[in-house]
MARMI-165306 format. One record per residue (C-alpha): x, y, z; residue number from 1. Coordinates in steps of 0.001 Angstrom, whole numbers. Example, Ala and Ser with C-alpha at 12.3 -4.5 7.8 and 13.67 -1.06 7.14 Angstrom:
<marza u="12300" v="-4500" w="7800" n="1"/>
<marza u="13670" v="-1060" w="7140" n="2"/>
END
This chain:
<marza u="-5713" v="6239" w="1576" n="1"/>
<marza u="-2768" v="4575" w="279" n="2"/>
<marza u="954" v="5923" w="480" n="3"/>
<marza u="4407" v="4651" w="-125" n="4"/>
<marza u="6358" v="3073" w="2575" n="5"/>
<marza u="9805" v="2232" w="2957" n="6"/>
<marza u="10605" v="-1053" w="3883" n="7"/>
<marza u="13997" v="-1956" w="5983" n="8"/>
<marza u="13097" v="-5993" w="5812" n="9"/>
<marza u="12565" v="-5986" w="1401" n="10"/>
<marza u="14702" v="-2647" w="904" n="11"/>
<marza u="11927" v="-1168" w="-1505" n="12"/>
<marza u="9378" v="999" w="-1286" n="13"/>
<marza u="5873" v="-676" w="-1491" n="14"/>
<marza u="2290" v="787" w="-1057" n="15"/>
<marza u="674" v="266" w="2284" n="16"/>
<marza u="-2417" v="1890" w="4145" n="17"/>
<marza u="-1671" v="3179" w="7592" n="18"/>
<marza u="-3000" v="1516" w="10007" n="19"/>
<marza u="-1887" v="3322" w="13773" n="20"/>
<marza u="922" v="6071" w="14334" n="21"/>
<marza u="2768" v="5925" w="17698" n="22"/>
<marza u="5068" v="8455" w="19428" n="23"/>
<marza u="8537" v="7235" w="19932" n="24"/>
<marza u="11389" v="8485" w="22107" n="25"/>
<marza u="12519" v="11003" w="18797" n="26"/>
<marza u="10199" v="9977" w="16198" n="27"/>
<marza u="6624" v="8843" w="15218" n="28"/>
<marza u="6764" v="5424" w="14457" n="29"/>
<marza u="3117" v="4342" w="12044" n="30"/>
<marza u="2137" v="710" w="11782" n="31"/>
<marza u="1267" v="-439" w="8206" n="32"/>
<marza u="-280" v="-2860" w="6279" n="33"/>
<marza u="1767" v="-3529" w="2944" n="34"/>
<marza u="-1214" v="-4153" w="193" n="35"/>
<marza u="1388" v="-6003" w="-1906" n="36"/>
<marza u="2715" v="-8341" w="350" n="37"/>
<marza u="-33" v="-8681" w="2467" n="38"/>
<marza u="2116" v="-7681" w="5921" n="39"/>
<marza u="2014" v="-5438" w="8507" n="40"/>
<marza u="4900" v="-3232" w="9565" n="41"/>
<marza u="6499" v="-141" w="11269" n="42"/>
<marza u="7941" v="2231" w="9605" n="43"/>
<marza u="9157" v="5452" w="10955" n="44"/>
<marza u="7288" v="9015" w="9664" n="45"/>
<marza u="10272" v="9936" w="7654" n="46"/>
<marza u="9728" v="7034" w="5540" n="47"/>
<marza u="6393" v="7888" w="4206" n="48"/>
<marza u="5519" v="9658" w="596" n="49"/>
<marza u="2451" v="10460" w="-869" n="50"/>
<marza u="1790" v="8017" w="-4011" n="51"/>
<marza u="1944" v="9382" w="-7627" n="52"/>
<marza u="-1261" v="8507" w="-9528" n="53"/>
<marza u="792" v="6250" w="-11887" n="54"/>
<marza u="1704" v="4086" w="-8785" n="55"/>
<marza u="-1706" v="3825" w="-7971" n="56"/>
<marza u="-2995" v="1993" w="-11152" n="57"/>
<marza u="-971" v="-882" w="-10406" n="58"/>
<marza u="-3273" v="-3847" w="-9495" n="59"/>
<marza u="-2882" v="-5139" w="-5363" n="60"/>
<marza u="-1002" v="-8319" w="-5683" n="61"/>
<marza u="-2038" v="-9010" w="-2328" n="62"/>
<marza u="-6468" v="-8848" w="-831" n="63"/>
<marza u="-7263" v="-9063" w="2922" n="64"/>
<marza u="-9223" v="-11825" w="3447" n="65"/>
<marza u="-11287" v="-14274" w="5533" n="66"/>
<marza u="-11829" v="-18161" w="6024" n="67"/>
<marza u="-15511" v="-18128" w="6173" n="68"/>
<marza u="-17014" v="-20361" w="9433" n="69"/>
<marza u="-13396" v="-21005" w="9716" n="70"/>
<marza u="-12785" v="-22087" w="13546" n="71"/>
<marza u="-9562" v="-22395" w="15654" n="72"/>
<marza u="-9112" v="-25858" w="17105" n="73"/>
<marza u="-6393" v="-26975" w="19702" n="74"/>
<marza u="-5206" v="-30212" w="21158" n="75"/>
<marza u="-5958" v="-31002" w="24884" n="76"/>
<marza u="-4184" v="-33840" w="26211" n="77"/>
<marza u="-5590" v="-35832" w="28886" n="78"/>
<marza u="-2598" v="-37086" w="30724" n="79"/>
<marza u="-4660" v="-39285" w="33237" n="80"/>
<marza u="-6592" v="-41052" w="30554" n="81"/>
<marza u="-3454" v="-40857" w="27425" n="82"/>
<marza u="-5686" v="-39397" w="25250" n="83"/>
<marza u="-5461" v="-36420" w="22985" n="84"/>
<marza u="-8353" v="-34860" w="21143" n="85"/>
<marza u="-8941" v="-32195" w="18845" n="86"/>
<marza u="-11285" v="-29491" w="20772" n="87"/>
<marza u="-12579" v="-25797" w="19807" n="88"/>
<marza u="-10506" v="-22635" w="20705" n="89"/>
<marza u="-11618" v="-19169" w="21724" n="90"/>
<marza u="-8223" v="-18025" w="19819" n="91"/>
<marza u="-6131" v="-19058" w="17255" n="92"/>
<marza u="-2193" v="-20391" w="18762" n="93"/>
<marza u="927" v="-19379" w="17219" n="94"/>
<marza u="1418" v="-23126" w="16012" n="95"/>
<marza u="-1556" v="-23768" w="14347" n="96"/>
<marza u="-1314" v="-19956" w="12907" n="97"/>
<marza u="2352" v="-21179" w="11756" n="98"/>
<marza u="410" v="-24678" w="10370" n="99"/>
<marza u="-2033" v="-22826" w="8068" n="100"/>
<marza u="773" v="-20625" w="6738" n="101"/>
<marza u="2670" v="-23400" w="5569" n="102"/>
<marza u="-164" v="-25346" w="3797" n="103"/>
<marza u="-824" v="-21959" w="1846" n="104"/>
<marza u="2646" v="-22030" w="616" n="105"/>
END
């Protein structure tokens, strides 16, 4: 289901699915995913409307998506030997996560 979110960081409201709701210290606070802008955020509860139908026909200018048989890699430097070489990762780092964003820009 798809509601309408305010956002502190773009001062607009934008459509977003919810995601997970948390209980603060004097509020529920409900994680997001912005289908416009393709982000996740937190919101708190008293920043959440139902969407009018007109909203709703809007096209997504943002899809979820996947790299298919797309595999994180890492550098390991051998410090003994000088070397450095490209090697397979169980997890994707911040860096190269940082990398990839910039090349899609």
């Amino acid at each position: 289901q798809i509601y309408v979110v305010f956002s502190e960081e773009l001062k607009c409201w934008c459509r977003a699915v919810i995601k997970s709701i948390m209980y603060c210290t004097d509020h529920y606070q409900t994680e997001c995913f912005l289908v416009d802008y393709a982000k996740y955020i937190f919101v708190k509860s008293k920043d959440i409307r139902v969407a009018l139908e007109a909203f709703m026909q809007i096209p997504y200018r943002a899809k979820k998506c996947r790299l298919y048989r797309t595999k994180p890699v890492t550098l390991r430097i051998d410090f003994c030997e000088d070397t450095a070489k490209i090697v397979p990762a169980k997890r994707w780092d911040s860096a190269a996560t940082r990398y990839f964003q910039n090349l899609l820009k």
